[in-house]
C-alpha positions in Angstrom: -21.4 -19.6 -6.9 -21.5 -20.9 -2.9 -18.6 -22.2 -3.2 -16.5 -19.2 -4.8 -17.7 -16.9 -2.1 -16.7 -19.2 0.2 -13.3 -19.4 -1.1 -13.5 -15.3 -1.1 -13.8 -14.8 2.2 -11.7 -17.6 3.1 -8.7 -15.8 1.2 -10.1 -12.5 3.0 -10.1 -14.2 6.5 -6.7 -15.1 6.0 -4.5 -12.4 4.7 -6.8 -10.1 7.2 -6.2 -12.0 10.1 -2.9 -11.0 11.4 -4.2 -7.1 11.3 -7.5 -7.7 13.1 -7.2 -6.5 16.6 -7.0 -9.4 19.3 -4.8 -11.9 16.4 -3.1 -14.1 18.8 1.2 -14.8 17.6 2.4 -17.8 19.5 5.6 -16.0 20.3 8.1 -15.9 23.5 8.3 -12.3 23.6 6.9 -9.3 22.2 8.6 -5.8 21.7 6.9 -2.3 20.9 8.9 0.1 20.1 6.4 2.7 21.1 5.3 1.3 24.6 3.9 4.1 25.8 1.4 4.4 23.2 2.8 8.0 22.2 0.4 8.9 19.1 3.3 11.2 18.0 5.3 8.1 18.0 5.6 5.4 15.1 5.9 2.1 16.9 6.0 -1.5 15.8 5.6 -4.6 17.5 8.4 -7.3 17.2 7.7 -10.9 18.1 10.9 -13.3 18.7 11.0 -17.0 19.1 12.6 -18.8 22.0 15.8 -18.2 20.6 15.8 -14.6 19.8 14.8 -14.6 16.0 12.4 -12.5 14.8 9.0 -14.6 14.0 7.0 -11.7 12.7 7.1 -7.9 12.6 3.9 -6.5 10.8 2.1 -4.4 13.5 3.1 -1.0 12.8 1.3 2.1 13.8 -1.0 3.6 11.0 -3.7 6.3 10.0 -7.1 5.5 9.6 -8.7 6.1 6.1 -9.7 9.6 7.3 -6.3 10.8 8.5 -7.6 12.1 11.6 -6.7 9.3 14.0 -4.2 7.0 14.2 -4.2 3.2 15.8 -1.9 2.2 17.6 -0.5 -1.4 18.2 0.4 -3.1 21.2 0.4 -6.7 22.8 -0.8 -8.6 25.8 0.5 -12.1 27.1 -2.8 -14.0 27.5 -2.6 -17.9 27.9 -2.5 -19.0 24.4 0.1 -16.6 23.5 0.4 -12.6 23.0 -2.9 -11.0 21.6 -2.3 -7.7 19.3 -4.7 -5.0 20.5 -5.3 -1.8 19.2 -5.7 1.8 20.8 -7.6 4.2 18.3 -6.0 8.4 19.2 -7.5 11.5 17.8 -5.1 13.7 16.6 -6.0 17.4 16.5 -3.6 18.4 12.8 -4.3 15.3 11.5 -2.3 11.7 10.5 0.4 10.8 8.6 2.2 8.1 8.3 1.2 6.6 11.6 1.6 9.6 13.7 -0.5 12.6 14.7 0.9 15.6 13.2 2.4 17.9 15.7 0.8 21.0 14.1 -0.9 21.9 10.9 
């Protein structure tokens, strides 16, 4: 029984990881679409490798479960790479698909 609940949240560790805010991506360089963090603004983050090929793309913009924020994505070049970070935004008419609504 120990040892399938470790195994559990082994797998959960893992495929959570890259979403968890402060997940370090041993990149070169790191785009946001959104750089200013506009929360009526869908952005992704893009991380490229030395020679310009995308290593991973998987930090989009999204709603909470409530739909009445949104978190937004964005990256910081720290010694042991870029770090993903996340800014949680109220939004007034509510979330959808990443973005606050611009009215009701």
């Amino acid at each position: 029984m120990v040892v399938l609940a470790v195994v559990a949240l082994s797998a959960i560790a893992y495929f959570a990881w890259p979403r968890i805010s402060g997940a370090a991506i041993m990149g070169v360089a790191c785009a946001d679409s959104d750089p200013g963090n506009d929360p009526f603004v869908k952005g992704t983050l893009v991380f490229t490798n030395e020679d310009g090929n995308v290593i991973e793309e998987l930090f989009d913009d999204s709603c909470t479960p409530t739909k009445q924020q949104v978190e937004q994505r964005y990256c910081v070049l720290k010694e042991t790479g870029y770090r993903v970070y996340k800014q949680v935004d109220t939004c007034l008419h509510g979330c959808i698909d990443g973005v606050c609504k611009q009215e009701e």
